[in-house]
C-alpha positions, 0 to 999 in steps of 0.5 A: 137806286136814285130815281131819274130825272130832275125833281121838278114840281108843278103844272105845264098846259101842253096844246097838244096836237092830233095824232097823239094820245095823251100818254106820248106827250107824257114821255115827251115831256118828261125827256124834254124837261129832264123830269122825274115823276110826269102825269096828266089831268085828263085824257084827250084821244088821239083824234082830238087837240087841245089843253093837256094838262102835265103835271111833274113832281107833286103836283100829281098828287093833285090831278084828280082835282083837274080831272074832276074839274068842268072842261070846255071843248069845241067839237063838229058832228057831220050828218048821215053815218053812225061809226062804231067808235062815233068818231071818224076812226070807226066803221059806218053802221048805219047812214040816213038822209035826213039833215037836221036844220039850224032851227032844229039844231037850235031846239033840240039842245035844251035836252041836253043841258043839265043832269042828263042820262048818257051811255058811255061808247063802246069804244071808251076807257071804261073798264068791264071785269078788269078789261078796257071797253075799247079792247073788247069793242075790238075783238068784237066781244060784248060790250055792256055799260051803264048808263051815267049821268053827267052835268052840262053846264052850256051847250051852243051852236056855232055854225051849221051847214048842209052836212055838219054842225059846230058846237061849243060845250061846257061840261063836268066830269065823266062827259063823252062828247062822242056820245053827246054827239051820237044822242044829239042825232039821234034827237034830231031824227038822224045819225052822226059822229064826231069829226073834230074835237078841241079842248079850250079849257080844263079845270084852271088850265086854258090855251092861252097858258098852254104851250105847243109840244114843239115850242117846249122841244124848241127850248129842251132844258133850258131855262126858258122852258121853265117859264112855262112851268105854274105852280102846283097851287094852280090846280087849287084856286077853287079850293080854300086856303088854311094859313098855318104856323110852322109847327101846325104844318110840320103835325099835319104832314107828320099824319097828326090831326088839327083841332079845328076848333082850337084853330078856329079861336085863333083865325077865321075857319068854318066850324060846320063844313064837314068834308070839306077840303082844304089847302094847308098853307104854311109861309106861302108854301102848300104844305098838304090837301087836308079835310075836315073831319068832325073837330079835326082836320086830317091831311088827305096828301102831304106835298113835300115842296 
């Protein structure tokens, strides 16, 4: 059977808007854009806004590189309520009176930038013996995580009141701001809880590439919503560029492997970069992701563009 929808191939930054998880803006997409093959680089919870990047066609062979990629968010803690989901969606579980001044705010955030120890929420994606964590949150089943460490690369506070506090984060792969919020209180000798939550960047993608779920509707499958569409290479900036002739491209996306030093004679490649990734170009046209591997270069995803 053909498969649905058109063979469209790159990357849209959505903005999307609360109330929504991440999974609806895929369908939305993919009948807006007529597209065949739709995914996402990240998940953003319903309760949260921001840069959603969707990828069509071959480029969801490159989401991971998105996913692993440093995210920007701006989020608010309000003081005095611990919830069970650490965001506004839960039951309170405990309250205090205490509320952390600015000065206070201000100290306390060196302890959380760097290599930190972070305990995943209970109400998270994370899967235990086969089942998502938030599942059994909610059937009030144990719920037993382990402790992960993270990277945050620049935490500031934005504004501070007598009740909450807004911060700007930027931060690797795997962080959970619920939780970066639910220790941050703790810090401070209080208890709190995510009551706002906006992505400004993902990987390459910021908001000023992004376009709202509505605008795109607005233009269905005209050519205008094209527009928005960037290439697959834009999830690869950060990843160095190997130029092939023709027939090298045609051996590495056939599964055969380069002789990276027979290739080093002839162009400018590292000869000691074991592991390394590489985007396989061939006339201007991304032809595969392929890694170093001793004295070849081994293809990790063909990309048929």
């Amino acid at each position: 059977m053909a498969k649905r929808g058109r063979p469209i191939h790159g990357w849209i930054a959505i903005d999307k808007p609360l109330g929504l998880t991440s999974t609806q803006v895929v369908g939305r997409v993919r009948r807006c854009l007529d597209a065949a093959k739709v995914g996402h680089g990240g998940t953003l919870d319903p309760l949260a806004s921001g840069v959603l990047p969707i990828a069509l066609g071959e480029a969801t062979k490159t989401v991971s590189l998105v996913m692993d990629g440093a995210k920007t968010y701006r989020w608010r803690v309000t003081w005095g309520e611990q919830r069970n989901t650490d965001d506004a969606e839960g039951l309170v579980t405990a309250t205090s009176d205490h509320r952390p001044t600015a000065a206070a705010i201000e100290a306390a955030l060196p302890a959380f930038v760097g290599d930190i120890c972070q305990m995943p929420p209970a109400f998270s994606a994370l899967k235990i013996d086969g089942r998502r964590a938030y599942d059994l949150a909610r059937a009030d089943l144990p719920v037993v995580l382990a402790p992960r460490q993270v990277h945050i690369e620049h935490l500031a506070l934005l504004e501070a009141t007598a009740d909450s506090a807004d911060f700007e984060v930027s931060c690797g792969k795997g962080t959970y701001i619920r939780a970066l919020a639910r220790d941050l209180a703790l810090a401070l000798g209080t208890v709190g809880y995510v009551t706002a939550l906006r992505r400004t960047r993902c990987g390459p993608f910021g908001q000023a590439q992004s376009i709202s779920l509505d605008k795109l509707e607005e233009f269905g499958h005209s050519a205008a919503a094209a527009n928005f569409v960037l290439p697959v290479e834009t999830a690869l900036d950060d990843i160095p560029a190997l130029a092939l002739t023709e027939d090298e491209a045609r051996r590495l996306q056939s599964g055969q492997s380069l002789s990276i030093s027979r290739l080093a004679l002839f162009r400018d490649l590292p000869t000691h970069a074991a592991g390394l990734t590489l985007r396989a170009m061939a006339g201007g046209r991304l032809v595969a992701l392929a890694r170093i591997d001793g004295d070849e270069i081994r293809s990790v995803r063909v990309l048929n563009l």
